[in-house]
N, CA, C and O of each residue as an XYZ file, in Angstrom:
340
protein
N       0.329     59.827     35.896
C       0.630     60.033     34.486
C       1.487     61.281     34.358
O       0.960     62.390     34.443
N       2.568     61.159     34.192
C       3.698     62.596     34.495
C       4.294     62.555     32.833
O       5.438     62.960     32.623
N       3.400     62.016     31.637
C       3.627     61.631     30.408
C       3.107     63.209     29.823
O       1.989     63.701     29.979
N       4.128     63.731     29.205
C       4.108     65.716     28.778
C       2.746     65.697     27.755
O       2.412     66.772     27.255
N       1.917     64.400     27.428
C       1.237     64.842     26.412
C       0.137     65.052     27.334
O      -0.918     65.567     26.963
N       0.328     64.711     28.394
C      -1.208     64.660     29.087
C      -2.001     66.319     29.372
O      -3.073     66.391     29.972
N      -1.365     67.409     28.905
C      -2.151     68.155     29.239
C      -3.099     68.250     27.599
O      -4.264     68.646     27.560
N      -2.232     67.756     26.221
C      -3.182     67.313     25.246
C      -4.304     66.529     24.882
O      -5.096     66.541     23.940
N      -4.075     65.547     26.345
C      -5.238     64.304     26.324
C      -6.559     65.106     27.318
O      -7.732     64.830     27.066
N      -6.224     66.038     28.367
C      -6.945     66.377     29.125
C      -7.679     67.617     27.994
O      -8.885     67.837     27.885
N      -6.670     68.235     27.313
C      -7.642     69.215     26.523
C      -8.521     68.923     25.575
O      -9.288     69.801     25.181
N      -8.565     67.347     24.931
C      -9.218     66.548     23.452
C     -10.126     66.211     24.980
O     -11.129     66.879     24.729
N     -10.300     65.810     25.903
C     -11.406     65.192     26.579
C     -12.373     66.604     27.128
O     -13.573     66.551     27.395
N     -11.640     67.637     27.194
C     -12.896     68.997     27.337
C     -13.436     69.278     26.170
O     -14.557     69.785     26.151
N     -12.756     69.010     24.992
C     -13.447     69.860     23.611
C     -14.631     69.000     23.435
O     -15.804     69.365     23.527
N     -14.090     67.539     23.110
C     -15.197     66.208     23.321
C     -16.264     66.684     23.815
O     -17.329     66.858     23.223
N     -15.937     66.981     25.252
C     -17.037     67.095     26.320
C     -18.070     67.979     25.347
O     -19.090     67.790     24.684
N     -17.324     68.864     25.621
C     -18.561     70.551     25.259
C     -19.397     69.977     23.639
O     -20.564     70.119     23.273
N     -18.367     69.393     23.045
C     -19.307     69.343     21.856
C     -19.923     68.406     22.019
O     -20.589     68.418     20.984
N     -20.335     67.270     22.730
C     -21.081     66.047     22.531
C     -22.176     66.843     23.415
O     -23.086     66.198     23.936
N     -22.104     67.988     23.555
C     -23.863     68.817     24.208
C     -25.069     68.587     23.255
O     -26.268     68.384     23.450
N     -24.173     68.712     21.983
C     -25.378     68.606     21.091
C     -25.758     67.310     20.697
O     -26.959     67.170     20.464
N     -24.887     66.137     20.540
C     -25.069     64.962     20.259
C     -26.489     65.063     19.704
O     -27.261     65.979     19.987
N     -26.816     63.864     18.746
C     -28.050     63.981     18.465
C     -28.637     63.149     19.094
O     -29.815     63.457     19.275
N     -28.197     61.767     19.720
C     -28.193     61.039     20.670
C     -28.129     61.621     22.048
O     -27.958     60.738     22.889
N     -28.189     62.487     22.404
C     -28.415     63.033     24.065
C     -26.717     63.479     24.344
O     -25.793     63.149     23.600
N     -26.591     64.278     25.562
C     -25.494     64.516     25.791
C     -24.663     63.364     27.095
O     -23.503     63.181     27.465
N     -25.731     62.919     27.380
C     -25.425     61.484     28.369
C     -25.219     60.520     27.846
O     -24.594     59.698     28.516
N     -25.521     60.214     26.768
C     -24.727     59.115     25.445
C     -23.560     59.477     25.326
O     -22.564     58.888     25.747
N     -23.619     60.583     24.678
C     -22.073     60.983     24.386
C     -21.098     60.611     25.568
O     -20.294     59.680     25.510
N     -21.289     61.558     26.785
C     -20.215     61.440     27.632
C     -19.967     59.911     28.444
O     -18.887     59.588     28.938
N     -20.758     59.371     28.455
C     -20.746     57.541     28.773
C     -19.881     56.929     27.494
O     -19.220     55.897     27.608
N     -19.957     57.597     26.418
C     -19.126     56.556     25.516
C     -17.644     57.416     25.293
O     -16.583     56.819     25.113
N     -17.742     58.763     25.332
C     -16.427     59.005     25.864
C     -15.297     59.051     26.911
O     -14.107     59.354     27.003
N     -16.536     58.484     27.804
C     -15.606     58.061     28.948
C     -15.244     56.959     28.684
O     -14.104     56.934     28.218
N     -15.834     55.807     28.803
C     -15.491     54.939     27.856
C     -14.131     54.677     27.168
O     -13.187     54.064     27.666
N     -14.178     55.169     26.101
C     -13.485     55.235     25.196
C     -11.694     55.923     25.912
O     -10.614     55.486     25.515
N     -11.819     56.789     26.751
C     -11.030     57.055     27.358
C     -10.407     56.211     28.403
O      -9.180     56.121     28.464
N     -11.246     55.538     29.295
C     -10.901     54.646     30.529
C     -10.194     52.746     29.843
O      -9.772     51.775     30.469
N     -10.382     52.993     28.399
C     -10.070     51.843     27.418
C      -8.732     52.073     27.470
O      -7.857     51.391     28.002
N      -8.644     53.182     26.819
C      -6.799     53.412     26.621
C      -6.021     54.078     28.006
O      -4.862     54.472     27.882
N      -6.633     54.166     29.154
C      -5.878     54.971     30.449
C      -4.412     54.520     30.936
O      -3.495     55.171     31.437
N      -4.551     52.997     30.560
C      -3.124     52.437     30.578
C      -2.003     52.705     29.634
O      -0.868     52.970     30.031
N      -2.407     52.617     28.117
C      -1.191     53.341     27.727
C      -0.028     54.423     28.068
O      -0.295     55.567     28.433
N       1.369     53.902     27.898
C       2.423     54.796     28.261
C       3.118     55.232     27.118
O       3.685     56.324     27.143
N       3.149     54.443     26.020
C       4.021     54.505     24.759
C       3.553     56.448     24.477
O       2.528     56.981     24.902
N       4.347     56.939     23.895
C       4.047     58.339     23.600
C       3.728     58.591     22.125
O       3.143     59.566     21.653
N       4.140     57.703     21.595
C       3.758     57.416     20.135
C       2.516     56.966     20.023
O       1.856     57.313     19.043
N       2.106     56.332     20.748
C       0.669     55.506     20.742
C      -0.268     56.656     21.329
O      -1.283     56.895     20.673
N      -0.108     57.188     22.162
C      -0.886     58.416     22.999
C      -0.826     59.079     21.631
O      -1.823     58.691     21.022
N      -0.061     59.960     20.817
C      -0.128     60.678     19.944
C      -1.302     60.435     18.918
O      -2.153     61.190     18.447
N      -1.002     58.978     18.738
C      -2.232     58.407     17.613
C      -3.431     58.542     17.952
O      -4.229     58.975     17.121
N      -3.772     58.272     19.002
C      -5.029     58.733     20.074
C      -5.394     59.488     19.858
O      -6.454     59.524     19.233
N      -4.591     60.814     20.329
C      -4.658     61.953     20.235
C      -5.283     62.888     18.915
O      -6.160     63.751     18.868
N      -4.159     62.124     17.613
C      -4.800     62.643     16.550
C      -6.193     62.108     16.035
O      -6.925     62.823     15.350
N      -6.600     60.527     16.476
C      -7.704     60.358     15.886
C      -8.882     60.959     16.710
O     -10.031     61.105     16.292
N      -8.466     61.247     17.812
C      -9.482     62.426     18.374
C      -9.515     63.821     17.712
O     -10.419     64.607     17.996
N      -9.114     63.952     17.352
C      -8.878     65.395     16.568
C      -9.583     65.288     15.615
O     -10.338     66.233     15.387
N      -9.602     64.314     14.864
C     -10.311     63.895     13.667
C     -11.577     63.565     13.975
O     -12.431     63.723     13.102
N     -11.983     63.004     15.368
C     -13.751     62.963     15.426
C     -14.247     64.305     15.737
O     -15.363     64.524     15.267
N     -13.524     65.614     16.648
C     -13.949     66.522     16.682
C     -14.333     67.289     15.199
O     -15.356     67.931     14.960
N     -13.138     67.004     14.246
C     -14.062     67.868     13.513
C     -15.098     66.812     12.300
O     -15.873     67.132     11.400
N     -14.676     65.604     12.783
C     -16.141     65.129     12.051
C     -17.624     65.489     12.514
O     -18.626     65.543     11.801
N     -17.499     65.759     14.096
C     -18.752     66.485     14.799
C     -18.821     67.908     14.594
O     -19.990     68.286     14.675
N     -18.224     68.593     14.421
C     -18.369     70.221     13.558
C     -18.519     70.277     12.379
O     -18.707     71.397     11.903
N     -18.496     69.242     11.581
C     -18.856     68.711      9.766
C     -20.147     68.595     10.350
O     -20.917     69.440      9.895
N     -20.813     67.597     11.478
C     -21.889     67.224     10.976
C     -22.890     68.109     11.791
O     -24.024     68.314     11.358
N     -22.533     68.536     12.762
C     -22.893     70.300     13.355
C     -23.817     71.352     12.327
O     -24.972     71.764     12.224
N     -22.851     71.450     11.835
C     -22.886     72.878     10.793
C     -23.323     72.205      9.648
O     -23.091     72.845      8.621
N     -23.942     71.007      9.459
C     -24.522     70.154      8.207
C     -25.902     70.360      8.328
O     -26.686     70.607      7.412
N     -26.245     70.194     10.010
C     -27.406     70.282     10.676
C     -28.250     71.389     10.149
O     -29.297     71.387      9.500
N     -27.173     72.726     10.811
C     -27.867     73.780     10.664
C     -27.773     74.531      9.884
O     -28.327     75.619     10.039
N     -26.832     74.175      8.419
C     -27.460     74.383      7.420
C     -28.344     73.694      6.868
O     -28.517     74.160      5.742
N     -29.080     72.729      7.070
C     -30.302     72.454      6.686
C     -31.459     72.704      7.125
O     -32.520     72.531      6.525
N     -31.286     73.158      8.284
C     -32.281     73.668      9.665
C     -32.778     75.053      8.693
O     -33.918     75.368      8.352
N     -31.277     75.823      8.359
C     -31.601     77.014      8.034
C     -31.850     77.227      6.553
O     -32.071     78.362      6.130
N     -31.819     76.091      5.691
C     -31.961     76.139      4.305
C     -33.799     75.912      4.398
O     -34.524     76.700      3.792
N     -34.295     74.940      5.091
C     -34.997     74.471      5.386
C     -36.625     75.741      5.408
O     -37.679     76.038      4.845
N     -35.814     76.011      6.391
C     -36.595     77.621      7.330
C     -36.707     78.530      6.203
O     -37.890     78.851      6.094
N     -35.947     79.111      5.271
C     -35.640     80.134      4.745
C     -35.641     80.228      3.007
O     -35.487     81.286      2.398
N     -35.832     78.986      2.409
C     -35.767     78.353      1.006
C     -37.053     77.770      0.699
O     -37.357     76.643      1.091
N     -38.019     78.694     -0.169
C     -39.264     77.585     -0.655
C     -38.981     76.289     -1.034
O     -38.208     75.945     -1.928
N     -39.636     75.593     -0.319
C     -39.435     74.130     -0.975
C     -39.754     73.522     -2.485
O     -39.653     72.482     -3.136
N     -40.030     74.355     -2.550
C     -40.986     74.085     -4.369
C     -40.252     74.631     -5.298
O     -40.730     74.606     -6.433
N     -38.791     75.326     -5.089
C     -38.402     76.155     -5.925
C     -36.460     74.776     -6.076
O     -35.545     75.080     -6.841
């Protein structure tokens, strides 16, 4: 793959990585379906098509930092907020 976006595809598959630690589903879910999901499209060459990829990965990362920080503000609303009030 000598395709210039690939050091963008290799960097969306580390961020993936690190954040599917928390998965709420296990972190071995996660990385089985992102591999997955990766070994689906490995053939693509189009660079336009890689791009689209690319961005809709971008877009699940921060749907998983939406739902991250959704967590633990409720974790911490939870902890710290009478419930009765």
């Amino acid at each position: 793959m000598t395709n210039p976006l690939r050091g963008e595809v290799i960097r969306l598959y580390k961020n993936l990585l690190y954040l599917g630690r928390e998965y709420p589903k296990g972190a071995v879910y996660f990385r089985e379906r992102l591999k997955t999901a990766f070994m689906k499209n490995k053939d693509v060459s189009d660079p336009e098509k890689i791009r689209k990829l690319v961005d809709r990965g971008d877009f699940v990362i921060k749907e998983l930092e939406a739902m991250y920080f959704l967590r633990k503000y409720r974790a911490m609303k939870k902890r710290y907020y009478d419930p009765e009030h």
